[in-house]
C-alpha positions, 0 to 999 in steps of 0.5 A, spaced: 500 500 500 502 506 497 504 511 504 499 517 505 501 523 509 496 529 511 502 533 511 502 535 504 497 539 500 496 537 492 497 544 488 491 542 484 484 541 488 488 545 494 486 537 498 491 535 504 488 528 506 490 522 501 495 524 499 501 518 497 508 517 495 509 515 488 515 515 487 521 519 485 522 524 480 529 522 476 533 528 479 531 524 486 526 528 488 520 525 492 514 525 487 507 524 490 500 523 488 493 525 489 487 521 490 482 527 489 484 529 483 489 523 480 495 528 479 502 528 481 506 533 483 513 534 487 513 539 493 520 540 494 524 538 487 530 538 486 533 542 481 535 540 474 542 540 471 549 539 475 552 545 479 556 550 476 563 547 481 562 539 478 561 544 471 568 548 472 571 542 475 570 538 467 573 544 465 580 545 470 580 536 469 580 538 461 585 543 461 589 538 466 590 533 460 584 529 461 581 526 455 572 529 455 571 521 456 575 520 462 572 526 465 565 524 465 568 517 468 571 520 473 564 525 475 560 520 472 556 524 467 555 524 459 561 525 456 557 530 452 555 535 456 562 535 458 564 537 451 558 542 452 560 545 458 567 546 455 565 549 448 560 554 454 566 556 457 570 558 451 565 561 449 564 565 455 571 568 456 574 575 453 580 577 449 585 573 453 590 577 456 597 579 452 603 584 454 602 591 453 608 591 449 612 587 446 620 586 443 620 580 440 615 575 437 617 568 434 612 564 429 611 557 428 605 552 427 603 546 431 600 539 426 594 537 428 587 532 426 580 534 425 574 529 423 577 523 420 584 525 420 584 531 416 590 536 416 590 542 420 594 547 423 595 552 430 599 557 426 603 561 433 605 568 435 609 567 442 612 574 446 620 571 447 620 575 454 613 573 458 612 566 453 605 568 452 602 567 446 600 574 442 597 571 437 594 563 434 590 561 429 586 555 428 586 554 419 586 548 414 592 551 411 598 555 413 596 560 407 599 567 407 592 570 408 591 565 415 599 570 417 597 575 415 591 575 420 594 572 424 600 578 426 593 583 424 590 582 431 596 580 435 601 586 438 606 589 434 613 587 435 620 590 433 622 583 431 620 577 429 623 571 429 621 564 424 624 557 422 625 558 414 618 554 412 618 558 406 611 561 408 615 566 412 620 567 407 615 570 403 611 575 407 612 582 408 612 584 417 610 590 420 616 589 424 624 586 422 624 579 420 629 573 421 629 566 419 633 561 422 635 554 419 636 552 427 630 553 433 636 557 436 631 564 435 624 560 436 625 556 442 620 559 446 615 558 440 616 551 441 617 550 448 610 554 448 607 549 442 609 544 446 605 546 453 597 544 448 600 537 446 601 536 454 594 539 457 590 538 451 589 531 450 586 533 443 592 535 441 597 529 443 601 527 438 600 518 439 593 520 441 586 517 438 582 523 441 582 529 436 577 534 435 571 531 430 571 539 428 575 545 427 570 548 432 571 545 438 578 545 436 577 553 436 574 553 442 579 548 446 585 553 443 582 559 445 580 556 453 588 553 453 591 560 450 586 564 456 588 561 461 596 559 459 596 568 458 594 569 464 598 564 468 604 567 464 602 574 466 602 572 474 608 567 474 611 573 472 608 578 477 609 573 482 615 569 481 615 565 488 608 563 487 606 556 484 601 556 478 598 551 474 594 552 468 587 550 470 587 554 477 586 560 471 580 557 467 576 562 471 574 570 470 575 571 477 581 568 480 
């Protein structure tokens, strides 16, 4: 027999007597029914979706170098509404923070997939003195129009250093620049090209987990750059201090 309660009132026919317990809700929420009007109804839901830590959680995992999967294991999610948490948070961040001034910039691209394995490119410019990275761009193809956007919208340098891959070679700079055959003028470009291949696991050279499209390869991009500026440009000021990457995911911190 189902458990009346006289504690209850049915929000429908407004009764307090007869009414029974009729299960749970799938958020866990006790559900009760009316033995007046036949409805059921839930006094005290719970409320629908998952708190905004276990959501900042997902995202400070990812940016920690686990794969979407293996986070929502760990949380016990749909590794769905990990990927989305991610793609809303990326969406939601501003400009990521960049030196007011820059000496020298270094320019390089990191190789990738996308969808069934299709080439792409993280085409980067990082400032030598800070490592922070002035400027990237996520294309299918390392074009003269894909660089020249991508030193339109970074900061302005007085020197510019890249390997000597013949796309550098052949473009004009706002700046002076100089092509090395060796990476003894582009080490903190590669250094920093290294730093997604080791947090984002996307990005990780033996890895079965690249992006299935361009765009949530943009948005982890544009999550890793936020953050990875921001704790460049807090080392800096703080040099005494530890930081990790995924403690600067948050606007607040």
């Amino acid at each position: 027999m189902p458990e009346s309660s006289r504690g209850n009132t049915c929000p429908y026919c407004h009764r307090t007597d007869r009414q029974v317990k009729n299960g749970f809700n799938p958020s866990g929420s006790q559900r009760w029914r009316c033995q007046h009007c036949r409805r059921t109804y839930t006094p005290e839901p719970k409320p629908n979706g998952y708190t905004e830590a276990t959501r900042l959680k997902a995202v400070k995992l990812y940016v920690d170098g686990m794969n979407i999967r293996r986070i929502a294991r760990t949380l016990g999610v749909n590794h769905q509404n990990v990927a989305n948490w991610i793609n809303a948070h990326a969406a939601q961040l501003p400009a990521a923070p960049v030196p007011s001034q820059v000496e020298t910039i270094e320019l390089d691209e990191l190789f990738t997939f996308v969808e069934k394995k299709k080439p792409a490119y993280l085409m980067t410019a990082v400032d030598r003195a800070t490592r922070c990275i002035v400027g990237v761009a996520v294309v299918w193809a390392r074009t003269t129009e894909a660089l020249q956007t991508l030193l339109d919208t970074s900061v302005w340098a007085a020197t510019y250093f890249s390997d000597a891959f013949h796309l550098y070679l052949s473009w004009v700079y706002a700046g002076q620049h100089q092509a090395v055959a060796d990476k003894s003028q582009t080490y903190a470009v590669e250094g920093d090209n290294a730093e997604p291949r080791h947090d984002l696991a996307r990005l990780g050279r033996a890895s079965r987990c690249f992006s299935r499209s361009i765009d949530a390869l943009r948005a982890a991009v544009r999550l890793f750059v936020y953050a990875w500026n921001r704790r460049q440009l807090y080392k800096r000021a703080h040099p005494r201090y530890p930081a990790h990457v995924r403690d600067f995911v948050s606007v607040g911190f």
